[in-house]
C-alpha positions as CSV (number, residue, x, y, z in Angstrom):
1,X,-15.0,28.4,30.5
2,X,-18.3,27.5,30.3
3,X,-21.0,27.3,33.3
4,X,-24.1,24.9,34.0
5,X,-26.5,25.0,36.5
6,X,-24.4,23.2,39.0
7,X,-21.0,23.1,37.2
8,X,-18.3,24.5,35.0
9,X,-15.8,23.5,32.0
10,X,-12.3,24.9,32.0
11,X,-10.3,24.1,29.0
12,X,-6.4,24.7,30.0
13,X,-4.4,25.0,27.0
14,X,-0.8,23.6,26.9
15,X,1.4,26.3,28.3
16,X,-1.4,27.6,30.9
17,X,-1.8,27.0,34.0
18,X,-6.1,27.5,35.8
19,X,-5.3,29.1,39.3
20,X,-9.0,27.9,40.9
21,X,-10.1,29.7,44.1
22,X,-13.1,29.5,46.4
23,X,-14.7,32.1,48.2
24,X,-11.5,34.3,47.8
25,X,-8.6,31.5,48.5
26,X,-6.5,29.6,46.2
27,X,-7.9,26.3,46.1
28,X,-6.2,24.0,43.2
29,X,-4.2,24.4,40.1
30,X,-5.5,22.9,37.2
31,X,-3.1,21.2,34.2
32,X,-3.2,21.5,31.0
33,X,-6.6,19.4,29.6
34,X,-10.6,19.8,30.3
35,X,-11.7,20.2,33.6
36,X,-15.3,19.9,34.7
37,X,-16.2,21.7,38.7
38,X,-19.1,21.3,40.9
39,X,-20.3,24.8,42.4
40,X,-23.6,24.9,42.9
41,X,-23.4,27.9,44.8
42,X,-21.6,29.8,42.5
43,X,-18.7,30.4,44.6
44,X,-15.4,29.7,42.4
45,X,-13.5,31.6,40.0
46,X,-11.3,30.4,37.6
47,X,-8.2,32.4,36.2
48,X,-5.9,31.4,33.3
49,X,-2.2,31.9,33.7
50,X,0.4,32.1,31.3
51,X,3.3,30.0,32.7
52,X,5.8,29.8,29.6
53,X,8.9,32.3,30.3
54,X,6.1,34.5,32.7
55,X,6.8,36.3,35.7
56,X,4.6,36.4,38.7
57,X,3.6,38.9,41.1
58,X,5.7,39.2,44.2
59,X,2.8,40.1,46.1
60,X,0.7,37.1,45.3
61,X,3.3,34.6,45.5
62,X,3.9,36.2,49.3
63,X,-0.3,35.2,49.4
64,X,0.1,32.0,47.8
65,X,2.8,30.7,49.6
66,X,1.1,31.8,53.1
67,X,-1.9,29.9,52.2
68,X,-0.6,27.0,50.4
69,X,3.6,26.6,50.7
70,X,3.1,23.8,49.0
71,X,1.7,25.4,46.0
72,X,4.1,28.0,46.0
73,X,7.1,25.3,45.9
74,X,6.0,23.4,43.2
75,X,5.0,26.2,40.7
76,X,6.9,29.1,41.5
77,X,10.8,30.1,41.8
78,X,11.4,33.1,43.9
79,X,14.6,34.8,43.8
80,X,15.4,37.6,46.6
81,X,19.0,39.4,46.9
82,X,20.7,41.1,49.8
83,X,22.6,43.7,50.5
84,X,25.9,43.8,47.8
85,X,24.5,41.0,45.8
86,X,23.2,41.1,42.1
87,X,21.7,37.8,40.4
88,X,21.1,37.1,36.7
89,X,17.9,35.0,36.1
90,X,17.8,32.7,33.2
91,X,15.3,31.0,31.4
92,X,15.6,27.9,29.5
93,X,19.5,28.9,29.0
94,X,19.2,32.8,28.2
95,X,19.6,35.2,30.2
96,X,16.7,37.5,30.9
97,X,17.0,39.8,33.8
98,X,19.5,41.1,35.8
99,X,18.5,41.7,39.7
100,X,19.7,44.3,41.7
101,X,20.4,44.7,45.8
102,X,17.3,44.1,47.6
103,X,14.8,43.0,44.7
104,X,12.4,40.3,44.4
105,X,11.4,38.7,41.6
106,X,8.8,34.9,41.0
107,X,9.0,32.8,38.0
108,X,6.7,29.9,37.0
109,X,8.6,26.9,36.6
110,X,6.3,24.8,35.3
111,X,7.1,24.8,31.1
112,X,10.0,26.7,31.8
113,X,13.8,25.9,33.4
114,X,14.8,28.8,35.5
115,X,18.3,29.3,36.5
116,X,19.5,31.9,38.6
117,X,23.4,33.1,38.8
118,X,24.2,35.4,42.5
119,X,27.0,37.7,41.7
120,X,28.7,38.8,45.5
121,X,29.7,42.5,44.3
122,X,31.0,44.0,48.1
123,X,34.8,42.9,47.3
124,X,35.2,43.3,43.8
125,X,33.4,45.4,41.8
126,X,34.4,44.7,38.1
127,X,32.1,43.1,35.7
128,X,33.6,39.6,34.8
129,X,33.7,39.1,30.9
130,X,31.1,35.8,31.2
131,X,29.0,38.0,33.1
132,X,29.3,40.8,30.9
133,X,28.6,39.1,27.8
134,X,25.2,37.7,29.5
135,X,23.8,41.1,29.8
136,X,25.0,42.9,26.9
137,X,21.4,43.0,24.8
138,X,20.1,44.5,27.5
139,X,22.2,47.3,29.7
140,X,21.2,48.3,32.9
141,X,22.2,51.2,34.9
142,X,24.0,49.4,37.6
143,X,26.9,48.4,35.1
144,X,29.5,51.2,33.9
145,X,31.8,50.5,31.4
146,X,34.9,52.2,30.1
147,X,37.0,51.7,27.2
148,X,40.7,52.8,27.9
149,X,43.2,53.4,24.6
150,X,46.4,52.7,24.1
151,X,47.6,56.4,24.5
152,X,45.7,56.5,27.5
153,X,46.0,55.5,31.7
154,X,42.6,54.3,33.1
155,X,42.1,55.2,36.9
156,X,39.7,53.5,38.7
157,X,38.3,55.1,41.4
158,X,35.5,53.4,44.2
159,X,33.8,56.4,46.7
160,X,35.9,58.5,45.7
161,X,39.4,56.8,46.4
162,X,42.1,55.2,43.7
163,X,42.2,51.5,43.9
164,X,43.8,50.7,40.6
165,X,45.5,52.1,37.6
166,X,43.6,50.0,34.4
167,X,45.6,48.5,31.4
168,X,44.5,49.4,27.4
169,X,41.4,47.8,27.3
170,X,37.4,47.8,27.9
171,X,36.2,47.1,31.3
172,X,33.2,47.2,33.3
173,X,32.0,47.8,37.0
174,X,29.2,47.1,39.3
175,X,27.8,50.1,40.7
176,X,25.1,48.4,43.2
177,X,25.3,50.5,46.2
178,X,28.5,52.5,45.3
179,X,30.0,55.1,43.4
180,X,32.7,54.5,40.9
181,X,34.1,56.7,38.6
182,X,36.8,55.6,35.4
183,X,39.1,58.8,34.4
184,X,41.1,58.4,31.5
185,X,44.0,60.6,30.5
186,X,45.7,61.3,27.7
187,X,49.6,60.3,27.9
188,X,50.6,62.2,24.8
189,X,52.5,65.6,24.2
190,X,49.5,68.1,24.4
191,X,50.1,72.1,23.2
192,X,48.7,74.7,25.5
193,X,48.2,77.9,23.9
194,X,49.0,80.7,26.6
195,X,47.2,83.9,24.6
196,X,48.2,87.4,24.8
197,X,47.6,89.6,27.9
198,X,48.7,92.9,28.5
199,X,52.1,93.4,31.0
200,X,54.5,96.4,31.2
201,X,58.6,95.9,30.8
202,X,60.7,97.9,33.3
203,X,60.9,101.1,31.2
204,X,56.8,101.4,31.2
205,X,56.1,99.9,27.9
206,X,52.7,97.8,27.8
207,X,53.4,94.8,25.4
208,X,51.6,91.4,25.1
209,X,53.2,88.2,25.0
210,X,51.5,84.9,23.4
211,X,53.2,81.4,24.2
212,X,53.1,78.0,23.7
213,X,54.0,75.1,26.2
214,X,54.1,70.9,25.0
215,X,53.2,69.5,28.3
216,X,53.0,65.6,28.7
217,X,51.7,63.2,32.1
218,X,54.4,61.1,33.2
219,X,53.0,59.7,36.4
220,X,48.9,59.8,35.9
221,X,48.2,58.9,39.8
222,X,50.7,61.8,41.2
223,X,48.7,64.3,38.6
224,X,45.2,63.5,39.6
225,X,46.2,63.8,43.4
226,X,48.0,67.1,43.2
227,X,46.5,69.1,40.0
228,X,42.6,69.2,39.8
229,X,43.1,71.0,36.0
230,X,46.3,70.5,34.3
231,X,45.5,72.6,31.6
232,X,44.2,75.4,33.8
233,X,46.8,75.0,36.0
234,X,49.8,75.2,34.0
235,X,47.8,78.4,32.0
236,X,48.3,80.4,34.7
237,X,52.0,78.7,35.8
238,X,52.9,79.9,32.6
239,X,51.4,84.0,33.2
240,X,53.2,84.4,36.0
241,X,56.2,83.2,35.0
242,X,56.1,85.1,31.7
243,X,55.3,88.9,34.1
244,X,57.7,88.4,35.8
245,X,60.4,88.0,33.2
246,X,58.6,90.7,31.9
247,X,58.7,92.7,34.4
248,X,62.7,92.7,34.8
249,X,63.2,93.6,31.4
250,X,63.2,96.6,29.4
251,X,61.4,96.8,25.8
252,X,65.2,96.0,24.2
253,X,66.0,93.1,26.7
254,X,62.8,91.3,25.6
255,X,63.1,91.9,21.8
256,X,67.0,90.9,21.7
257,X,66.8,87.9,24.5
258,X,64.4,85.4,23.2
259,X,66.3,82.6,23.9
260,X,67.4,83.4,27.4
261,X,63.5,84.5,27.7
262,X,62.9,81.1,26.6
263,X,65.3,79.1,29.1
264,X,64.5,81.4,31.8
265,X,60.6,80.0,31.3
266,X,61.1,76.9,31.0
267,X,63.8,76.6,34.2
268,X,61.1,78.6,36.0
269,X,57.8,76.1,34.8
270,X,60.1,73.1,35.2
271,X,61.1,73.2,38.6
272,X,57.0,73.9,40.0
273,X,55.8,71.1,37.9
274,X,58.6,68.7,38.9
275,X,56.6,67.3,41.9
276,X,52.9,66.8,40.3
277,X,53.7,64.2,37.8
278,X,53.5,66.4,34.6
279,X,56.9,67.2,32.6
280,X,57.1,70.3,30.2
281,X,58.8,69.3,26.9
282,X,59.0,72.7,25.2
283,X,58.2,76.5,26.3
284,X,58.5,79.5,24.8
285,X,57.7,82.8,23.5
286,X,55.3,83.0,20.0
287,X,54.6,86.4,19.1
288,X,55.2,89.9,20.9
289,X,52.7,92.2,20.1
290,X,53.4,96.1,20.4
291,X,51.3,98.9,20.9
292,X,50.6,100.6,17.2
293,X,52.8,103.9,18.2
294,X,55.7,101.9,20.0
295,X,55.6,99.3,16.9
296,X,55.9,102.2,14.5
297,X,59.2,103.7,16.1
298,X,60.4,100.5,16.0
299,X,60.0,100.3,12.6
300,X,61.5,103.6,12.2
301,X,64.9,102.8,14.5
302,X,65.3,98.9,12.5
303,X,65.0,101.6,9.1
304,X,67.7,103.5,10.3
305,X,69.7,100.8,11.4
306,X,69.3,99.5,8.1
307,X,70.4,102.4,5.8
308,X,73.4,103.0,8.3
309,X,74.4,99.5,8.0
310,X,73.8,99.8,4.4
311,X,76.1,103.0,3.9
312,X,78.5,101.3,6.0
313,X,79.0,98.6,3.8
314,X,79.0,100.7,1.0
315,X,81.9,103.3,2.2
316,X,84.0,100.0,2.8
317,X,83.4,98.5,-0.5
318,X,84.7,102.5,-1.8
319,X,87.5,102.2,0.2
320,X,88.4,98.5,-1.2
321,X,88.4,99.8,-4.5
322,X,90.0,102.7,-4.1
323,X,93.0,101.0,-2.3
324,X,93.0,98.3,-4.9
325,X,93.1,101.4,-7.5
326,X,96.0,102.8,-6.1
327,X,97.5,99.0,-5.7
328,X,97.2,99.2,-9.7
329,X,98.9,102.3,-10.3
330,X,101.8,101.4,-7.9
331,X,102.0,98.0,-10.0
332,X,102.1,100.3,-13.4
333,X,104.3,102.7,-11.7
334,X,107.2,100.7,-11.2
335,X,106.5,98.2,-14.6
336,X,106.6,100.4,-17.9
337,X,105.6,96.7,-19.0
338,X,102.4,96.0,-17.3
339,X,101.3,99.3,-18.3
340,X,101.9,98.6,-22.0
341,X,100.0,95.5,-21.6
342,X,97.0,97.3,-19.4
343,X,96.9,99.4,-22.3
344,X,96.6,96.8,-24.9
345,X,94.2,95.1,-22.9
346,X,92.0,98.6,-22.8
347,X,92.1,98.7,-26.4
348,X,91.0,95.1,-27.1
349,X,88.0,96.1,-25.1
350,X,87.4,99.1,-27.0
351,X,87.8,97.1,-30.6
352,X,85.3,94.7,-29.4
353,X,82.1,97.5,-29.3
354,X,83.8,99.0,-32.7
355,X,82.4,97.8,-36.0
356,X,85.8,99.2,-38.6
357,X,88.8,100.8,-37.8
358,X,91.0,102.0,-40.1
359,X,94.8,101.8,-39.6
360,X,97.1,104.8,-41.4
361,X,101.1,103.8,-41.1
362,X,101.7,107.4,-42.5
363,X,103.8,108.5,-45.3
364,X,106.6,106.1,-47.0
365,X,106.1,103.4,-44.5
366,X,104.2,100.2,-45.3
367,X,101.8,97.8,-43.3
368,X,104.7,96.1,-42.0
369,X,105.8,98.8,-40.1
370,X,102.4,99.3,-38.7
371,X,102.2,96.4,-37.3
372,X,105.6,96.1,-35.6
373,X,105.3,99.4,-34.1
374,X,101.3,98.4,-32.7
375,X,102.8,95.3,-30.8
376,X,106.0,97.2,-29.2
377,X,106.8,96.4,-25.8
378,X,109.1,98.9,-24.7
379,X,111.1,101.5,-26.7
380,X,113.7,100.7,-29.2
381,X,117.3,100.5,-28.0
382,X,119.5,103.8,-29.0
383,X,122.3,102.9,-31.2
């Protein structure tokens, strides 16, 4: 701008807009193009605007349109939201900003088209996928978003209360003047690990006990009203149930009775759980951990029971062969036969680990007589 003795030049570019004023108050707006004033007195200012995809202040628009409403409607959009109501302001076609309750914002509109979208959010609070993709450069922090998987149940809760159970999927809530929260739980078979703490058995023996339970959510809504920590929870289901089976048991009982301890803990975990929407698949006992003096005589009594069942075995195995011994000789006893054939037996036995033998028939007598006196059966018939 550039000032003579009795005027002014203002060269407004294309895109700008020359907000002129006199003594203070908003007197014209020039267009684009050269503009030549008259103050003599010096009394106008002139002050450039950019008007292309530009905000203006709230609190001069409030002074503008005051002064000059007509003005104010011909260059300026102003968009105010109430209570529960969010807007998404658009220029030329994009999406720019996203409004929340009770928030004013002015736009030139001059060079520039401004759209603006009111979004009612009392009833229903979810985030509409159009809507959602039109702010999804640029978050803010009045939109939550949660992505539930296919293992999973979404629950949707608004101040504190369950509206809605979500499907596998992403989704996204308004939180303008509320409070909403997304939990997601995990539908599959989960292992708790119960770890060892010391209990005493009915004859005064401190032992530990480690378990494992497979718990699983089979009705998400009943859980989250009944159990505020599953895992917690069932942790210490599972203690007292394993005391006092404990407890009723002596040191024998609990080493010979796994099973039953087994069925007895899950009967027990079972029927508590029944009503909170949480089923227990599998429980039962993983390690039993002794004291180091009670695990050694342990040691020592399965020994002993060892070597006695070991010598046991061995006296019957004795006794088998004895009686099958005396089962032979009976045999031999009463068949002068099968004892000539044992005995042939024994000495093809003892040929086979003998490297020559030598064969005498005696005096007078010839091989052939050896031989048929060797193979004789039974004694020769008196004549």
């Amino acid at each position: 701008m550039a000032w003579h003795l009795v005027s002014a030049t203002v060269t407004v570019k294309d895109g700008e807009r020359a907000l002129v004023s006199r003594n203070g108050q908003l007197e014209r707006v020039l267009a684009p193009g050269r503009h030549r004033l008259f103050d003599p007195l010096n009394r106008m200012t002139v002050e450039l605007c950019t008007v292309v995809r530009t905000e203006f202040p709230a609190e001069r628009y409030a002074v503008v349109k005051a002064a000059r409403p007509d003005l104010a409607g011909e260059l300026f959009e102003a968009i105010e939201t109430g209570a529960n109501e969010i807007a998404i302001v658009s220029l030329d076609g994009r999406p720019v900003h996203l409004m929340t309750p009770w928030q004013a914002r002015v736009y030139w509109k001059v060079a520039t088209r401004v759209d603006v979208e009111r979004i009612d959010v009392a009833d229903d609070p979810r985030v509409s996928p159009r809507h959602l993709a039109m702010i999804e450069r640029n978050r803010p922090t009045i939109v939550t978003e949660a992505v539930v998987e296919n293992h999973e149940a979404g629950l949707l809760f608004v101040e504190g209360r369950l509206t809605e159970r979500l499907a596998p999927g992403r989704h996204a809530f308004w939180v303008a003047g509320r409070k909403i929260e997304v939990k997601r739980l995990d539908l599959r078979p989960q292992a708790v690990e119960i770890t060892a703490q010391e209990m005493l058995t009915r004859d005064r023996i401190a032992l530990r006990v480690t378990l494992t339970a497979f718990r699983r959510i089979v009705d998400p809504e009943r859980m989250v009203a009944t159990v505020p920590d599953l895992d917690a929870w069932l942790y210490r289901l599972v203690q007292f149930a394993i005391r006092e089976a404990v407890a009723g048991r002596t040191l024998d009982e609990v080493l010979q009775a796994k099973a039953t301890l087994d069925a007895e803990l899950r009967t027990y975990v079972r029927d508590r759980v029944a009503d909170s929407g949480v089923e227990v698949t599998e429980l039962g006992v993983k390690d039993v951990i002794l004291p180091g003096e009670i695990r050694e005589l342990v040691n020592k009594v399965v020994e002993a029971e060892r070597v006695a069942k070991a010598n046991l075995i061995r006296r019957q195995e004795e006794t088998a062969a004895t009686r099958s011994l005396l089962n032979t000789a009976r045999l031999m006893e009463e068949n002068p036969l099968l004892l000539r054939l044992k005995e042939l037996e024994s000495l093809e036995r003892l040929v086979e680990k003998v490297g020559r033998i030598d064969l005498h028939a005696g005096d007078g007598q010839g091989l052939d007589a050896l031989l048929t006196r060797l193979v004789r059966l039974k004694p020769a018939e008196a004549t």
